[in-house]
N, C-alpha and C positions, 0 to 999 in steps of 0.2 A: 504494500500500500504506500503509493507516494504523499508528501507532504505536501502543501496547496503554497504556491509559490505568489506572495502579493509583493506587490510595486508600487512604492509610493512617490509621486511624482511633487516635485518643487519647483513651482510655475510651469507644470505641464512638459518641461522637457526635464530627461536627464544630460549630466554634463559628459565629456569625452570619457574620461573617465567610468563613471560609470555602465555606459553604453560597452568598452572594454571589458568590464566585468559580465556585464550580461550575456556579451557572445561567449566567455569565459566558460559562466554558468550554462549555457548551450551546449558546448562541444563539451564538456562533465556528463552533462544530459545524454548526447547523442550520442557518446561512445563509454558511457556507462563509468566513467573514471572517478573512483571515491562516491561513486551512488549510482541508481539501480539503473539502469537504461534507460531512457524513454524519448524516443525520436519524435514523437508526437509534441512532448512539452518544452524541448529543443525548437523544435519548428517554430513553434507559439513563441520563444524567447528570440529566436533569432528575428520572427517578422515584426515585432514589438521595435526592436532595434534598428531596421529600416526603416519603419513607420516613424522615428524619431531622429532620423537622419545617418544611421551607421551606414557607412559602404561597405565595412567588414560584415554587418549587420546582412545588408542585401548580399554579400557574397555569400553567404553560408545558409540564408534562407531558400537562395534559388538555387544554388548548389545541392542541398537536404530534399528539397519539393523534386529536383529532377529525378535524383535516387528513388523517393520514395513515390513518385507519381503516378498514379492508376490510371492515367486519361490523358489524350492528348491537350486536352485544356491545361492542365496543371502542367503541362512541358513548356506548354506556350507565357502562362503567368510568370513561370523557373526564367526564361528568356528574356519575357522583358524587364525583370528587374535584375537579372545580370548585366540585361545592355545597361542599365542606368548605370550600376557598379562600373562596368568596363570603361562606358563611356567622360567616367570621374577621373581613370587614370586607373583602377585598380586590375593590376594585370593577373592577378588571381580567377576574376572574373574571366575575364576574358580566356584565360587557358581552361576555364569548364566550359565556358560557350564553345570553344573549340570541339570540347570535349562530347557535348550533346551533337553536336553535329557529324562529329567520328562517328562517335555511336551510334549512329541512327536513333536518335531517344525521340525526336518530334516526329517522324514519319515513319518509322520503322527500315529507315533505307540509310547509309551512310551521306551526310551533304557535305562532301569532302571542300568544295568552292568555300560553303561558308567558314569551315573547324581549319581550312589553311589561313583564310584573312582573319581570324582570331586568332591563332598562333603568331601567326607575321608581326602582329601587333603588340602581343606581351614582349616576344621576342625584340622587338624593337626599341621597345623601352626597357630593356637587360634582362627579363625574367628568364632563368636558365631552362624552367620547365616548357614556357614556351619554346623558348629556339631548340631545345630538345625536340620536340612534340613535333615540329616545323619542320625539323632535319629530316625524322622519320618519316612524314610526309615526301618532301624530296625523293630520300632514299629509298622508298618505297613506288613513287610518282600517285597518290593520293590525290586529286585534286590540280595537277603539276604535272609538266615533261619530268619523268623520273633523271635525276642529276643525282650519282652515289658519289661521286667528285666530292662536291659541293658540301653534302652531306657530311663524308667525311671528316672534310677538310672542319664542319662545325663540331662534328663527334668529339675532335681532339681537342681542339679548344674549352671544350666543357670540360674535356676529361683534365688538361691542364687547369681549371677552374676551379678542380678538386670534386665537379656535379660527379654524382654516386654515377646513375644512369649510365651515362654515357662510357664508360671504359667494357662494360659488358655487352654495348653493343653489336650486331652483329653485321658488319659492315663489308 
């Protein structure tokens, strides 16, 4: 039996701070760390923290909803408030949107066009898991004239970056 989780709010917003702590208390929630599971009141905590302005907030709400979404409506809600996220600069966001689009998570089909110009984009602004995510695209031609060149040529750069990923690549 979980506990009932209240919020009290001072002048209707919480501060940076706090909103930190609540995606904190989310991901606690949603992967069960020092209490019980529950994705469901994870979700409720992370859309609270959008709803109040967190871009962390909308990353892990539309992130959460795409995982957990029964219906193409709820891929489609996960999306557009990743773009909001992505389009803030968060390149978090943007490497899930990638990521639903690999996945075929909105139409059941891969939309490789779209999950490359989201990787291009995290990547562009340094994110390593993008330009990872981006490479493997290339490497693979995803979306793209397949170039393992190129690819590689990125693989090692991560892998000198220290990124995990990339040294066990198969290139």
């Amino acid at each position: 039996m979980g506990r009932e989780i209240t919020i009290e709010l001072k002048d209707g917003k919480l501060s940076p701070n706090e909103l930190e702590e609540l995606c904190t208390l989310g991901y606690n929630l949603e992967n069960g760390i020092l209490c019980e599971e529950d994705k469901a009141k994870a979700l409720d905590l992370y859309k609270f923290a959008y709803e109040q302005g967190s871009m962390k907030g909308a990353n892990n709400f539309g992130y959460l909803l795409s995982v957990l979404g029964t219906c193409r409506e709820s891929t489609v809600v996960a999306i557009s408030v990743l773009e909001k996220a992505a389009n803030s600069g968060n390149t978090v966001s943007m490497v899930n949107l990638g990521n639903i689009y690999e996945n075929g998570l909105l139409d059941g089909k891969p939309d490789y066009k779209n999950a490359l110009k989201w990787y291009h984009r995290a990547a562009l602004m340094g994110d390593n898991t993008g330009l990872f995510n981006y490479a493997n695209m290339l490497h693979n031609g995803y979306g793209v004239r397949r170039d393992r060149e190129t690819a590689l040529v990125i693989f090692r750069k991560l892998a000198e970056r220290g990124f995990k990923p990339a040294p066990f690549t198969d290139v």
